[in-house]
N, C-alpha and C positions, 0 to 999 in steps of 0.2 A: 826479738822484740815483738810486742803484740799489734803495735803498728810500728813496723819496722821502718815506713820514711819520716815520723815524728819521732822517734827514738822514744815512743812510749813504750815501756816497759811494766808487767804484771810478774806479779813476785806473791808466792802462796803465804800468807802468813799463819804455819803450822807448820809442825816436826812431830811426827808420833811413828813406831815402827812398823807399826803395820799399814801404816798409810803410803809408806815410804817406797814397799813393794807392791801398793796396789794400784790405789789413784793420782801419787805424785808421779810416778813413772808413764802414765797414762798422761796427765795434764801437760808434760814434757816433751811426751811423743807428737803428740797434736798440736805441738806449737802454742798453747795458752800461756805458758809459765814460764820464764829464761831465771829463777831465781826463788830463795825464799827467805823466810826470816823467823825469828823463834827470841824467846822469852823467858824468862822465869815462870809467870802464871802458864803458857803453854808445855813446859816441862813439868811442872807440875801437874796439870791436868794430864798431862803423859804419863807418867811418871806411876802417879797413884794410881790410876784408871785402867790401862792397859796390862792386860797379864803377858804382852808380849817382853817387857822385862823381867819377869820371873827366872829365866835362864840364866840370863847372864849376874842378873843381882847374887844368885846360890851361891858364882864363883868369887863372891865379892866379901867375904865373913869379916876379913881382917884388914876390912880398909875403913876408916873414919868416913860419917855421912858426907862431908862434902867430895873425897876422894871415891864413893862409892854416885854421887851424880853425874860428877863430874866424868866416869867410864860412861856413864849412862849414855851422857849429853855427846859426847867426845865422838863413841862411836854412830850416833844419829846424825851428827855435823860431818861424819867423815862418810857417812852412808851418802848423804843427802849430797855431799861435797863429787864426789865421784859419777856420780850420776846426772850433775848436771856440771860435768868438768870436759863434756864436746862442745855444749855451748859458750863454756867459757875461753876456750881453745880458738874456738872461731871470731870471738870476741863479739859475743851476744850476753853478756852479763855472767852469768853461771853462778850465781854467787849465794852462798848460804849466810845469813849471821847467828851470833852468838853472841850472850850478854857475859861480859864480868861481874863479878859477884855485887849486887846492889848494894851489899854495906861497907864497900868502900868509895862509894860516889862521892865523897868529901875529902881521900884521899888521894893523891895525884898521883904520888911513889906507887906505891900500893896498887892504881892503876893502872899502871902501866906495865909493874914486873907483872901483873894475871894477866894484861894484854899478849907480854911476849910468851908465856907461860905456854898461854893457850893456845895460841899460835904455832908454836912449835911444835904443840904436844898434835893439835891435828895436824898439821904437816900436809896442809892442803893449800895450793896458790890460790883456791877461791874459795877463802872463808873471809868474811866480814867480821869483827871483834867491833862488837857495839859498847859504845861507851857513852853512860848519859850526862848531859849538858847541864852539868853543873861547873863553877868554878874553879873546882877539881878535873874534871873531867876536861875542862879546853886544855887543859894543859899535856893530860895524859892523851886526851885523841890527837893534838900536833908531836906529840914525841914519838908517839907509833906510827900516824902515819910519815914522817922523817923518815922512818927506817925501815919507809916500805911496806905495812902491812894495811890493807884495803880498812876501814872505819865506816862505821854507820852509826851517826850521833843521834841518840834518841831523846824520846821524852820531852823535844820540843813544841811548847804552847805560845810562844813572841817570838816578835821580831828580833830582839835583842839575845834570846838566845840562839835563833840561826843567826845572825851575824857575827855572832862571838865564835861560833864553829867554822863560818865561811872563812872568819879570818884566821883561825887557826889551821886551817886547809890551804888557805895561800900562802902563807909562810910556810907550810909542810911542802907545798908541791916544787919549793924551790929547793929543795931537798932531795926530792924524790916520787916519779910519778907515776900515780895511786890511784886507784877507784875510790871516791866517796861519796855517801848521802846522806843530808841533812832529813832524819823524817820528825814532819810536822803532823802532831795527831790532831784530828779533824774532831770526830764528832764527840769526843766527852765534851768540847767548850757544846756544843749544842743541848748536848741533853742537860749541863748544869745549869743553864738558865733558861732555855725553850720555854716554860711554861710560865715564867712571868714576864717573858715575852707574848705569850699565846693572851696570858691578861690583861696587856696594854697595846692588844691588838697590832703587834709588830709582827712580820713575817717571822716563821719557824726553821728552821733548820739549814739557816743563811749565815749565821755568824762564824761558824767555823770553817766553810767554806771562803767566805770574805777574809777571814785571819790569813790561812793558808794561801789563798791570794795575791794577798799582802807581801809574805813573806816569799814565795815564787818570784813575784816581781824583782824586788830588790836582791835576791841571789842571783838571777838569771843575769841582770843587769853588772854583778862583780864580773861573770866570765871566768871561775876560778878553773885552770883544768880540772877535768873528769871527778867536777864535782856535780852532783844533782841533787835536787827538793826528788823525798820521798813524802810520798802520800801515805801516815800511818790512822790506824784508830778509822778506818774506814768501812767498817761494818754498818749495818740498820738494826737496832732495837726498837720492835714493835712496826705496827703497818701505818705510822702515818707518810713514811715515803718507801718508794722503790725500793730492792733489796739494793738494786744498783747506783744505787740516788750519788752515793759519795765517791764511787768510780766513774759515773758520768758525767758530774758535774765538774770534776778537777781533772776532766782529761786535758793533759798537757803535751808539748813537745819536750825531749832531754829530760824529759820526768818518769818517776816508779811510781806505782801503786801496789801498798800492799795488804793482802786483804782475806777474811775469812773463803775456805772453800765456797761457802754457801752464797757468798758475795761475790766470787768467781766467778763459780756455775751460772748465777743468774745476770751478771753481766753479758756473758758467752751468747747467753741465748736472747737477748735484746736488748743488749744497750748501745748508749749512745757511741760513734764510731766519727764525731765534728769535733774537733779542738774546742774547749769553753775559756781555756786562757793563754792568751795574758787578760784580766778583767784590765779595765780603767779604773786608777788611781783617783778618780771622782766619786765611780761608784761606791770605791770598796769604803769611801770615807764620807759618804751619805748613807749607807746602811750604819755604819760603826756609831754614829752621831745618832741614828734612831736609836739603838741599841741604849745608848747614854743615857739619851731623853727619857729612857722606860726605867732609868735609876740605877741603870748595871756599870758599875763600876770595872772594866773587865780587865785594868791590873790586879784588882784582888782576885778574880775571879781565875786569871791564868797562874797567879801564884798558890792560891789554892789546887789547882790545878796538877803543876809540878809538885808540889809535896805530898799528894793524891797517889800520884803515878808512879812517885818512889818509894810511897810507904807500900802499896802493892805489891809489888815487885818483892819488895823487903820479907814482909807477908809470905808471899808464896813461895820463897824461897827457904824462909824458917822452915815453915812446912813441911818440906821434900826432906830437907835433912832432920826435921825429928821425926818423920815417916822412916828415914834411913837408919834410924838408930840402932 
């Protein structure tokens, strides 16, 4: 843990091969990182970008593009898996994730056999199988984690969809008992409306903190086992705050963050090291009411949100496999 008596936790959010052997090994050694997490748009920018898969793709001629990503991803998750599998031995997290394929987030079935799939196929006790919180998806992330395999529900922008996972994780953990985390992406809700907030002279880069808040409270308060609020979407675009602004400000106890290198590094080197929550249920619902008053509707704003986050996903993953062709 990166404060090991709040059981906060720093988790690198990136998988690239050459990174794998250079500065993830590095960030491990020094105790920054007990964890990491990955993506479709992150394998993809891997993917196509790095000529460090050039080798293995050669040996890959006669395999369909998603069986030719999926070696890709498989051996990064099992690279990344081994390498932080002392920490997870000691039971410091160790844990890597990996998304199932985003066009079956409406399928449950479907869901869950890629869950066990993948599972298997890396064959690592600390892989994470992220599955997004859709409809489909509560379904498929309580049916694997029942059977044991760690989950990390993404893509959450409400309450209502971390509660829908929480309770799908307490019904799982009478089952069988799992690593989970619920990650809440922080700052797209800020940058989709920041600036007509910034025109109705309302504080900037509050609301997705306030959400995220929100929703910490009310999970922490279930008590579900070895379930935890992950802190995702935690990066700064552009200079009007801190690089560290969204790991400083949801420093938590029982909580992850996870977060660009670059958001790392510059935590590392000056950020804040005081717990900021649990906020008060007052605050976080007189910032939410200014929010209102400046005409933001922010059910619509979190559903456009989620269909944002999975048409992305969707997106980058077309990509990879018609780059695979």
């Amino acid at each position: 843990m990166y404060i090991a008596e709040a059981r906060f936790a720093l988790w690198a959010d990136f998988i690239e091969r050459t990174f794998l052997d250079e500065g993830f090994k590095e960030l491990i050694a020094s105790g920054v990182i007990n964890g990491a997490t990955s993506n479709p748009a992150i394998f993809k920018n891997a993917i196509l970008t790095s000529a460090a898969y050039k080798e293995q793709l050669s040996s890959l001629g006669d395999f369909s593009p998603k069986e030719k990503y999926e070696a890709l991803a498989i051996f990064d998750i099992q690279k990344a898996a081994d390498m932080l599998r002392p920490l997870y031995d000691a039971g410091d997290d160790g844990y890597v994730s990996i998304e199932v394929d985003p066009f079956l987030c409406d399928d449950a079935e479907a869901t869950i056999a890629e869950g066990l799939r993948l599972h298997k196929s890396i064959n690592r006790p600390n892989v994470m199988i992220k599955v997004p919180a859709t409809n489909a998806g509560y379904i498929a992330m309580e049916s694997l984690a029942s059977q044991g395999i760690p989950i990390n529900a993404t893509l959450i922008f409400s309450v209502d969809q971390a509660l829908k996972c929480a309770e799908a994780f307490e019904r799982a953990s009478q089952k069988a008992s799992v690593d989970t985390v619920i990650s809440v992406f922080v700052s797209r809700i800020d940058r989709a409306i920041d600036e007509t907030l910034r025109v109705a002279g309302v504080s900037t880069g509050l609301m997705g903190i306030m959400n995220a808040a929100d929703i910490y409270n009310r999970v922490e308060a279930l008590r579900i086992p070895k379930c935890r609020v992950l802190f995702a979407s935690t990066g700064v675009k552009g200079d009007e705050f801190r690089a560290s602004y969204y790991i400083d400000e949801l420093l938590a106890a029982n909580s992850v963050n996870t977060a660009p290198i670059a958001t790392i590094d510059a935590y590392v080197k000056g950020g804040e090291t005081t717990l900021k929550l649990p906020l008060a249920a007052a605050a976080i619902r007189e910032h939410q009411q200014r929010v209102a008053d400046a005409g933001i509707v922010m059910e619509a704003i979190i559903e456009q949100q989620i269909t944002e986050g999975l048409e992305a996903f969707k997106v980058a993953f077309s990509e990879i496999l018609s780059e695979l062709e």
